[in-house]
C-alpha positions in Angstrom: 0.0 0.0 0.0 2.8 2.3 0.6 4.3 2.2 -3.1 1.1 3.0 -4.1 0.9 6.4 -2.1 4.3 6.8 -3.3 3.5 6.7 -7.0 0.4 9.0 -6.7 2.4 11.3 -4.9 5.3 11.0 -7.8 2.7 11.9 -10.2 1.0 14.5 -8.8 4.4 16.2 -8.3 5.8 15.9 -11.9 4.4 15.9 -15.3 4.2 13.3 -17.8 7.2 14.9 -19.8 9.2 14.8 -16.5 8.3 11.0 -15.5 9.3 10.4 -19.2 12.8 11.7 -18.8 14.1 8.7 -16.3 12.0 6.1 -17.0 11.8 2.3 -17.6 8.6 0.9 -19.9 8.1 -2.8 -20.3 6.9 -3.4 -23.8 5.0 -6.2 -25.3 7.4 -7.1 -28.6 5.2 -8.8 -30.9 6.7 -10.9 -33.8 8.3 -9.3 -36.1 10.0 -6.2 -35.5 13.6 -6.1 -34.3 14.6 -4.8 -30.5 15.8 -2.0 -32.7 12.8 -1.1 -34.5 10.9 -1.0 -31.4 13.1 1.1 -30.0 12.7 3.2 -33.0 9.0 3.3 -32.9 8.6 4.5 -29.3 11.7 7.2 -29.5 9.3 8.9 -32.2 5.9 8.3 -30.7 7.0 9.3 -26.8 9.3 12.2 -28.6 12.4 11.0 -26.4 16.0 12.2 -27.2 17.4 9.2 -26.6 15.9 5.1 -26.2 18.3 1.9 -25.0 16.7 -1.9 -24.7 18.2 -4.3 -22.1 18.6 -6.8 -24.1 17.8 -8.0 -28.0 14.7 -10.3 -28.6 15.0 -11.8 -32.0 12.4 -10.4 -34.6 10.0 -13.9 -34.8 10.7 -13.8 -30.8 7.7 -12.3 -28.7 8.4 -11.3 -25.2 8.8 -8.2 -22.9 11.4 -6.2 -23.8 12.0 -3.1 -21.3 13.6 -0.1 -22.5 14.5 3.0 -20.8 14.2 6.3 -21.7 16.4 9.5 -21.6 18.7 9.5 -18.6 17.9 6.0 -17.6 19.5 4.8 -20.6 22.5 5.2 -18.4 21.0 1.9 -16.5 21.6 -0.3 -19.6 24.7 -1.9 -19.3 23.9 -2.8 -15.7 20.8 -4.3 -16.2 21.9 -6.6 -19.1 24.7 -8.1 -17.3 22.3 -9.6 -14.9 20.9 -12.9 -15.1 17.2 -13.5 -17.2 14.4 -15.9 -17.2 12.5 -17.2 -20.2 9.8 -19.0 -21.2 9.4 -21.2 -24.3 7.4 -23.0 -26.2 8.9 -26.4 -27.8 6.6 -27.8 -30.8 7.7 -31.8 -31.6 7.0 -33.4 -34.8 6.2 -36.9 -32.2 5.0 -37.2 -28.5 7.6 -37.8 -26.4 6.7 -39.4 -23.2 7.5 -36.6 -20.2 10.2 -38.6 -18.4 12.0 -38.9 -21.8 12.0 -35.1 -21.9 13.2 -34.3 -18.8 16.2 -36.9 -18.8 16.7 -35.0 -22.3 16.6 -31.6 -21.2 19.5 -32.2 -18.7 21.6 -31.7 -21.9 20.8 -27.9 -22.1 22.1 -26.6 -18.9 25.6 -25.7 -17.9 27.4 -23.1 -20.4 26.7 -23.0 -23.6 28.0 -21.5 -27.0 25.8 -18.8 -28.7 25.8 -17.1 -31.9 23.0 -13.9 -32.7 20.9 -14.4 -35.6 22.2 -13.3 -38.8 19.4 -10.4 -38.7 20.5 -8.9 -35.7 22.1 -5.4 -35.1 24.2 -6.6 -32.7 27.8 -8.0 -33.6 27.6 -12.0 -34.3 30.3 -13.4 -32.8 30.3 -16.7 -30.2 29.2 -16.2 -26.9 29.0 -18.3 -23.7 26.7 -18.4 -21.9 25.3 -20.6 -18.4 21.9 -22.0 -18.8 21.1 -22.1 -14.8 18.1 -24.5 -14.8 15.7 -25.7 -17.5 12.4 -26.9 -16.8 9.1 -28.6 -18.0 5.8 -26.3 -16.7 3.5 -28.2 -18.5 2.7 -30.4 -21.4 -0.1 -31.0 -23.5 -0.8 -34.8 -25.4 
């Protein structure tokens, strides 16, 4: 209850424009657009001087993608260095029974060699990287 004072009291302090000068927005990437397009899209609709994402979602990859805006682009380079969760969906062309799959999925943890997509803005070079845990949360068939 006490964040929520705190935020009305934020807004009724500052303006729109001023909120929007240090600020972090979770966006909804649909498939599609590159991180950088969306980045694009809301730099021009929102005005800002300057937009940063935390991290690059593929373009056929849907998923939050947070950006920050103006002087909290300065948060960037902390933010991606931290650890993130995702969630997937894995389609297979046969049903696998669920034990199978978890004593399979065993083989995806630990570190791990990744390359960025060839249409990516970011540089594609090899880069390791520790898959923590992998899990099953449901399966249908």
């Amino acid at each position: 209850m006490e964040i929520k004072k705190d935020l009305e009291k934020l807004k009724s302090e500052r303006t729109i424009q001023e909120l929007l000068e240090f600020s972090i927005l979770n966006i909804e990437k649909p498939s599609g657009p590159t991180s950088f397009g969306v980045v694009e899209i809301v730099k021009k609709e929102l005005e800002a001087k300057k937009v940063c994402h935390f991290g690059t979602l593929d373009p056929r990859v849907t998923g939050v993608l947070p950006l920050a805006l103006n002087r909290a682009c300065r948060l960037a380079t902390w933010f991606m260095k931290k650890d993130k969760e995702y969630v997937g969906i894995m389609k297979l062309h046969k049903d696998v029974e669920e034990k199978k799959l978890k004593e399979e999925i065993v083989n995806f943890t630990g570190k791990i060699i990744q390359k960025p997509p060839v249409r990516s803005r970011v540089k594609r070079v090899e880069r390791e990287r520790k898959i923590y845990s992998f899990e099953i949360l449901e399966k249908e068939g």
